[in-house]
N, C-alpha and C positions, 0 to 999 in steps of 0.2 A: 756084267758085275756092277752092282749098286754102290751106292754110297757109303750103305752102312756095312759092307765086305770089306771094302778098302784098308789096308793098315791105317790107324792113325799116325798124323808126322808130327816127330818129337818139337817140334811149333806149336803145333794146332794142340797137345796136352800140354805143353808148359803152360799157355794160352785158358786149357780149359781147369788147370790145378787154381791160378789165378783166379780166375772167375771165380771157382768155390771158396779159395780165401779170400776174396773181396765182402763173397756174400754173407759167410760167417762171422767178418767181421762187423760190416753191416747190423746182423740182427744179433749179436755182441752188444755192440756199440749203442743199437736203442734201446734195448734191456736196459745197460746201466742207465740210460738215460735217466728213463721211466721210474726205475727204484730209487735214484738217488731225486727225484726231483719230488715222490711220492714221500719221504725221508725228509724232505727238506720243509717242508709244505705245513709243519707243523712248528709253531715259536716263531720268534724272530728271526729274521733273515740275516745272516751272518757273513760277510766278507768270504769266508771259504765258499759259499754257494757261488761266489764271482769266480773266483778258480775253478772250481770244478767245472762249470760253463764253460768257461773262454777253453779249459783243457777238452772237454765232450766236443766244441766245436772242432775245433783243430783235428781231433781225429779223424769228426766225420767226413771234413772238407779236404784232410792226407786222404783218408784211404775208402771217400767211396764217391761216389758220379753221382749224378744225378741221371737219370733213364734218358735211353736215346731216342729220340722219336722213330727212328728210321726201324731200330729193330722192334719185332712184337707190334699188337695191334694199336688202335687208338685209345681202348681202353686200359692194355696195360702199359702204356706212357700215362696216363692222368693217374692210374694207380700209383704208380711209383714215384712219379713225380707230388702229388698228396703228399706221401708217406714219409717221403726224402725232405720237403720242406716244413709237416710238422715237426718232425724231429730237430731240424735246426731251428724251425721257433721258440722250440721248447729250452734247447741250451741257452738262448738270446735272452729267455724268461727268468733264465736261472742264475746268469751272469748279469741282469739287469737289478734284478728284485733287491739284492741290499739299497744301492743304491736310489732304489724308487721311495724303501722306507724312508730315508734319509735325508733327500736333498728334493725340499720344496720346488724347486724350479721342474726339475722332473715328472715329479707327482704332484701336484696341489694337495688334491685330497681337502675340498673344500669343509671348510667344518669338523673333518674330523679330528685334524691336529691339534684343535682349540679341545677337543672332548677328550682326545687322550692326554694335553697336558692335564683337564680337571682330575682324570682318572687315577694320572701320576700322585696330584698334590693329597688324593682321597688315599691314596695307598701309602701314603707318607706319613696323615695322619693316625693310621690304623696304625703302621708300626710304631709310633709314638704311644699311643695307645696301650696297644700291648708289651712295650720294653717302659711302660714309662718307672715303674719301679726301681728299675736299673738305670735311670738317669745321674740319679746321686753317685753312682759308683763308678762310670763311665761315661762322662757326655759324648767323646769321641766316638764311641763306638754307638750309640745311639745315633748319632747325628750319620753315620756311617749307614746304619740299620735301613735308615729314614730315605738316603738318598738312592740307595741302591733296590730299594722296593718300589720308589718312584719311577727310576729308571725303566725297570721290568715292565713296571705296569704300562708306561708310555710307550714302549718297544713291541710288547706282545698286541696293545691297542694297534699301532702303525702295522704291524705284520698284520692281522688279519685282515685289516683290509686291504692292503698290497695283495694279498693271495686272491682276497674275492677280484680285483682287479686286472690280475697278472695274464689270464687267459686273452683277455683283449691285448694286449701287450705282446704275449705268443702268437696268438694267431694274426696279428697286423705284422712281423717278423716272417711268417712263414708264408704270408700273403706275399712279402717283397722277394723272399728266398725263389720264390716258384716263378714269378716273375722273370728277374734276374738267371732263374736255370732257363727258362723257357726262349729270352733274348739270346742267351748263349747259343744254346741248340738251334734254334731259328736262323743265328747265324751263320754258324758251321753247315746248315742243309744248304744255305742260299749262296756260299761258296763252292760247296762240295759240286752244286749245283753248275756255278757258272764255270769250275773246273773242267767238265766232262766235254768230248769235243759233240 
């Protein structure tokens, strides 16, 4: 009698039910990745893109592993282990990005925070420009017009090139992610190992 005769034991399917909702969740979980990062990717990067990330990591890092070396061959550990740590780059990307807009020490962004301040002040001027009629009637709200088209214009400037940026940022992320899986796993074989009599 083989292997595959054998009744299965209610272990070995709780065991294999797991697995498939591990897996589902898995390719669940990079889906949304991918759309909501695809979603994001457009304007300025907004403080919810940090929740959404730091929330996308958390699930991935509850409810899925990273590939075991020992099972499957050598190509499908580098496969999954690839796949497992872009996707954590990619939340790291998502959860970093307002922040890189933001805060100079993070990002430099040599020169071009100097270009999107002029950008701001050109876009201040046009609303002036074009509300100038309406000054007599309203200064406040002119002056309102004026700061708030600045604003845009410096924010949408800093986002785009956050995003032209952001992939080096994910992929140096998913560089460490794979790393860090690979030391893990490396070390559970070299126990497992010095386990056995």
């Amino acid at each position: 009698m083989d292997d595959r005769s054998r009744p299965a034991s209610p272990g070995s399917a709780i065991t294999g039910a797991e697995r498939r909702a591990e897996s589902r969740t898995e390719v669940l979980s990079t889906a949304l990745v991918g759309v909501l990062a695809f979603a994001l990717a457009s304007g300025s990067w907004q403080w919810f893109s940090t929740y959404l990330g730091v929330t996308l990591l958390a699930l991935i890092l509850a409810f899925s592993r990273p590939p075991d070396p020992l099972t499957g061959g050598r190509g499908s550990y580098v496969r999954g282990l690839a796949a497992y740590s872009l996707v954590v780059g990619l939340c790291v990307a998502m959860a970093v990005a307002p922040a890189m807009q933001r805060w100079e020490w993070l990002f430099p962004m040599p020169g071009t925070r100097a270009k999107c301040a002029h950008l701001g002040s050109y876009a201040a001027l046009h609303a002036q420009a074009v509300l100038n009629d309406l000054a007599g009637q309203d200064g406040a709200a002119l002056a309102y017009a004026r700061s708030d088209r600045s604003e845009h214009a410096v924010n949408d400037c800093l986002a785009s090139t956050t995003t032209l940026w952001l992939p080096v940022y994910a992929l140096a992320a998913a560089l460490l992610a794979a790393l860090g899986a690979w030391l893990v796993s490396r070390r559970g074989t070299s126990r497992e190992t010095a386990g056995e009599p």
